[in-house]
C-alpha positions in Angstrom: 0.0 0.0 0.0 1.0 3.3 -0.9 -1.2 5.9 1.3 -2.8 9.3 -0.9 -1.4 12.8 0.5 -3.4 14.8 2.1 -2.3 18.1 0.6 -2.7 20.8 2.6 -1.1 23.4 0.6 -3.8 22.9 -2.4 -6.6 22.7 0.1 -5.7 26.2 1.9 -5.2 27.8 -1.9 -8.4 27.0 -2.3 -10.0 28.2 0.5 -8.5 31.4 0.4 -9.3 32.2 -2.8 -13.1 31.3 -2.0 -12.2 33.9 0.6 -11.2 36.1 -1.2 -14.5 36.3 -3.1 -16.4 36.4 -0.2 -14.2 39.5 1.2 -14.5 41.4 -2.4 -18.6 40.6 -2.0 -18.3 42.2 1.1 -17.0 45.6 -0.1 -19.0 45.6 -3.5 -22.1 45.8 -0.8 -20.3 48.5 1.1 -19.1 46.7 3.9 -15.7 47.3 5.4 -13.0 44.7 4.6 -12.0 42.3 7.1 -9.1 43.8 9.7 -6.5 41.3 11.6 -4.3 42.6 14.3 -1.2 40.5 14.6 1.3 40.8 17.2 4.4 40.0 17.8 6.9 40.0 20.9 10.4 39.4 20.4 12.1 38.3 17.3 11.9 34.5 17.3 12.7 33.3 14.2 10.2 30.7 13.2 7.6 33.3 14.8 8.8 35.6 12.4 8.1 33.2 9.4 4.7 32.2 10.5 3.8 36.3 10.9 5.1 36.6 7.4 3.4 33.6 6.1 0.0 35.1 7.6 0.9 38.8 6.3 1.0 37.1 2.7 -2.2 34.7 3.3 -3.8 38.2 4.1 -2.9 39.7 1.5 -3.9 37.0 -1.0 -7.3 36.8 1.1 -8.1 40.8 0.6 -7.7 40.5 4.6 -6.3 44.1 6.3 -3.5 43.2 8.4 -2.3 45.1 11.3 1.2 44.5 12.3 2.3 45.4 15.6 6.0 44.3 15.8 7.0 44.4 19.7 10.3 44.2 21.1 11.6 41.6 23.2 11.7 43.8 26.5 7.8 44.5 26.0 6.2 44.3 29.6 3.2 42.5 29.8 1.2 45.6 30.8 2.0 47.1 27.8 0.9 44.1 26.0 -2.0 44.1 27.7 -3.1 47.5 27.3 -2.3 47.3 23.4 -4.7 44.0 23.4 -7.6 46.3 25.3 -7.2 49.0 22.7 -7.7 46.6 20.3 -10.3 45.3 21.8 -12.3 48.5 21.6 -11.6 49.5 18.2 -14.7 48.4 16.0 -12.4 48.9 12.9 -10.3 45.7 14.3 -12.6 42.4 14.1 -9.7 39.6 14.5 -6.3 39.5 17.1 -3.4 37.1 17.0 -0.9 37.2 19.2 1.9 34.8 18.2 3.2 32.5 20.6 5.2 31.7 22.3 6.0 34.8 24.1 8.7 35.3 26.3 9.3 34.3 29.5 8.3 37.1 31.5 5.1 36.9 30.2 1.9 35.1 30.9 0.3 33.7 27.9 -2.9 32.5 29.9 -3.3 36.1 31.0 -2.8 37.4 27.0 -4.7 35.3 25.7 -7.7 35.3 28.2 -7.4 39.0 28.0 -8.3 38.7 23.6 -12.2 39.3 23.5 -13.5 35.9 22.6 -15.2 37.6 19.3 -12.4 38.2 18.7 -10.2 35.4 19.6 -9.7 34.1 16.1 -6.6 32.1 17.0 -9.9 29.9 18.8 -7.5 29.6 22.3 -9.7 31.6 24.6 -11.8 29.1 27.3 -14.8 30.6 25.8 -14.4 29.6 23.0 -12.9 26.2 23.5 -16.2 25.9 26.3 -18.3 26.5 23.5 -16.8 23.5 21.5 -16.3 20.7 24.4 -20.3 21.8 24.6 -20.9 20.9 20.7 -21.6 25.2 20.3 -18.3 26.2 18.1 -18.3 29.5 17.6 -14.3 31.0 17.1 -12.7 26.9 16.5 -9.2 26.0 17.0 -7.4 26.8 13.8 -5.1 23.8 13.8 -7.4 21.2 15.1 -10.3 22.9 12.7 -7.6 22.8 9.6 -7.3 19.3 10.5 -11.3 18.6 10.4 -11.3 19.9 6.8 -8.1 17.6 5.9 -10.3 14.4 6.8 -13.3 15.6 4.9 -10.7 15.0 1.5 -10.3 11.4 2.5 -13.8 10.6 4.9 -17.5 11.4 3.4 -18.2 10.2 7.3 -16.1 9.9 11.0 -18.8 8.7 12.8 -18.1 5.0 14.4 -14.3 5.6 13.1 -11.8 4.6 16.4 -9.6 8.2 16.7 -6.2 8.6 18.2 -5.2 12.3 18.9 -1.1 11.8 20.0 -0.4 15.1 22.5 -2.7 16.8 24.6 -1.8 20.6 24.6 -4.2 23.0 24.9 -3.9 24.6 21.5 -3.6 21.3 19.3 -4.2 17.8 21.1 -7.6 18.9 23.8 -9.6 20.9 20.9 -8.7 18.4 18.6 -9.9 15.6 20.5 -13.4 17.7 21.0 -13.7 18.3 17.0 -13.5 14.8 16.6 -16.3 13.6 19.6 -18.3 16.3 17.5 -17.8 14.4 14.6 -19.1 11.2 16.0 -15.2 9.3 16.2 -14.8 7.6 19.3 -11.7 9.5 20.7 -8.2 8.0 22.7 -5.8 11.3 23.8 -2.1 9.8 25.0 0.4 11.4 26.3 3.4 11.8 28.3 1.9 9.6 30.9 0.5 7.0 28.4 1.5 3.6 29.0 1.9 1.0 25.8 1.7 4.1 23.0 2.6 1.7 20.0 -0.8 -0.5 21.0 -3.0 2.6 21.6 -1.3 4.1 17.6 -2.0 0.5 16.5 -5.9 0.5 16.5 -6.4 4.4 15.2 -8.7 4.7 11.8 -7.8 8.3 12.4 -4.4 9.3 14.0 -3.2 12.6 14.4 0.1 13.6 15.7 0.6 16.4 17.7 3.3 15.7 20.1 6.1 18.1 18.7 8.4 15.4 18.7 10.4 14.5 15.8 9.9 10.6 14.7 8.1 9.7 18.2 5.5 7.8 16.0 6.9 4.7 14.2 5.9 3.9 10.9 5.4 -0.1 11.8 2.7 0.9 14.4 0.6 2.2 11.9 -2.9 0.5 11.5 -3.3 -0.4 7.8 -5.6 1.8 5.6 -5.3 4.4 8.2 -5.4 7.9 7.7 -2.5 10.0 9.3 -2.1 13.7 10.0 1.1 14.5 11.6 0.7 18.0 12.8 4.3 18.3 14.1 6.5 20.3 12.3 10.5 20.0 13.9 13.8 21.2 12.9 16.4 18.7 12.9 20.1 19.2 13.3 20.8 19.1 9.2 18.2 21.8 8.8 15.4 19.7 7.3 11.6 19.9 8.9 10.1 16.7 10.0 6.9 15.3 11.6 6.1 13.0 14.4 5.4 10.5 12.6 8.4 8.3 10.7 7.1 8.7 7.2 8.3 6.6 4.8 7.2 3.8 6.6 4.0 4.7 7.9 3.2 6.1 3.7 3.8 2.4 3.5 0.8 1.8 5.7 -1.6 4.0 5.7 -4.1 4.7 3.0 -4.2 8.9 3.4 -1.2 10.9 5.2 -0.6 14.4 5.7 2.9 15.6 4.1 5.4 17.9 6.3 5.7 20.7 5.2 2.7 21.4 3.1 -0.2 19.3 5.2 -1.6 21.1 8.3 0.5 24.0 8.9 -1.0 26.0 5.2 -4.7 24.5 6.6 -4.1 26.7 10.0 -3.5 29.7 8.1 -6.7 29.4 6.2 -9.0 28.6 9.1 -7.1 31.7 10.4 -8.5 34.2 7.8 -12.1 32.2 8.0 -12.1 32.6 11.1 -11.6 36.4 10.8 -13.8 36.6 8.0 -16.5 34.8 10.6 -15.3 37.6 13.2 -15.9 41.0 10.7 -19.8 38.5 10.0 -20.4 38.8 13.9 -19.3 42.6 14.5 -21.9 43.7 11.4 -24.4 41.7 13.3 -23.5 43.4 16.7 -23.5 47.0 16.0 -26.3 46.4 13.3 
């Protein structure tokens, strides 16, 4: 067996040119176009590649993006007041603050602090509450990317036995809630997970979101399985790699996401729906 890709990158091209319809509809009517704060603390490089790679997406996407470049001594009051001004300003409907931030800040505190209308990263509690209750309103953009991966390769989830490796708050818990709402039955390991290889060995569905290069092996993979390795690591040489080992687990499975160009392009488009859903809500709110 010789598994189908899952390709992200033609997927997200496609929905944000759809988007980009949708935004020029908007302003043919009179409407205002769509307005993305974007923040950055800090100069991290791969931060500063995923700010660019949204700037561009924008762009494409006929999405206004506000760039607020901090530097790396930015107190978190000063974050925090920038993220209230924001909040206020009707002209801005979407903010993203790109994480991680540094130390001597508190994401929680940021991030709770985003107005969940707002929130079109999809990290506030709000709006993951709204979810674990089967109400999404602003969804995770990763674990929502993911959702419209599997409807490429799966008319139907429900009944299918799901595997979601990781369990952070951003990826691995609204991930496991998007699939429950899709009617898989639903396994989280992690880093207290006894017997991983058994648990990988009766997914349908597995998704990898662990953040660690390889941890998946490509023998434990159920055959006809459908893989999508969300982890995107550096290694030494300089090449990017999932957690899943995949030339062997291709061998396996029937659909499997490529690394690069699988999830991380399908996060940037539910980014831009997302704030396309946001600008939707604020017309309805102020009438």
């Amino acid at each position: 067996m010789s598994a189908l890709m899952l390709d992200g990158k033609k997927l997200a091209a496609e929905l944000i040119d759809n988007l980009a319809l949708q935004v020029a509809k908007r302003v043919q009517q009179g409407k205002s176009s769509p307005a993305l704060a974007v923040i950055l603390v800090g100069s991290d490089p791969a931060s500063s590649i995923y700010v660019r790679n949204k700037r561009h997406a924008c762009e494409r996407a006929g999405i206004h993006s506000l760039m607020y470049d901090l530097s790396e001594v930015t107190t978190q009051e000063v974050l925090l007041a920038l993220i209230s001004e924001l909040n206020r300003n009707n002209a801005v409907h979407g903010i993203l603050v790109q994480l991680p931030l540094p130390s001597h800040i508190d994401s929680t505190l940021v991030l709770e602090s985003i107005h969940p209308h707002k929130d079109v990263d999809g990290f506030h509690p709000y709006n993951i509450g709204r979810l674990a209750v089967r109400l999404p309103d602003m969804r995770s953009c990763t674990p929502y990317g993911v959702m419209r991966l599997l409807a490429l390769a799966h008319d139907d989830l429900k009944g299918k036995h799901a595997v979601v490796v990781g369990a952070s708050n951003h990826v691995g818990r609204p991930m496991g809630l998007e699939l429950l709402m899709a009617g898989c039955t639903v396994t989280t390991c992690h880093r207290f997970t006894v017997d991983l290889a058994a648990h990988v060995a009766r997914a349908d569905i597995l998704i990898a979101a662990a953040g660690k290069p390889g941890l998946v092996r490509g023998e434990w993979i159920k055959l006809g399985a459908t893989v999508v390795d969300v982890g995107i690591n550096r290694l030494e040489d300089g090449r990017l790699c999932g957690d899943v080992a995949f030339d062997v687990a291709a061998e396996r499975a029937a659909w499997i996401t490529p690394v690069p160009g699988g999830v991380g392009p399908m996060t940037v488009a539910m980014l831009l729906e997302n704030t396309l859903r946001a600008v939707s809500k604020a017309d309805a709110l102020l009438g």
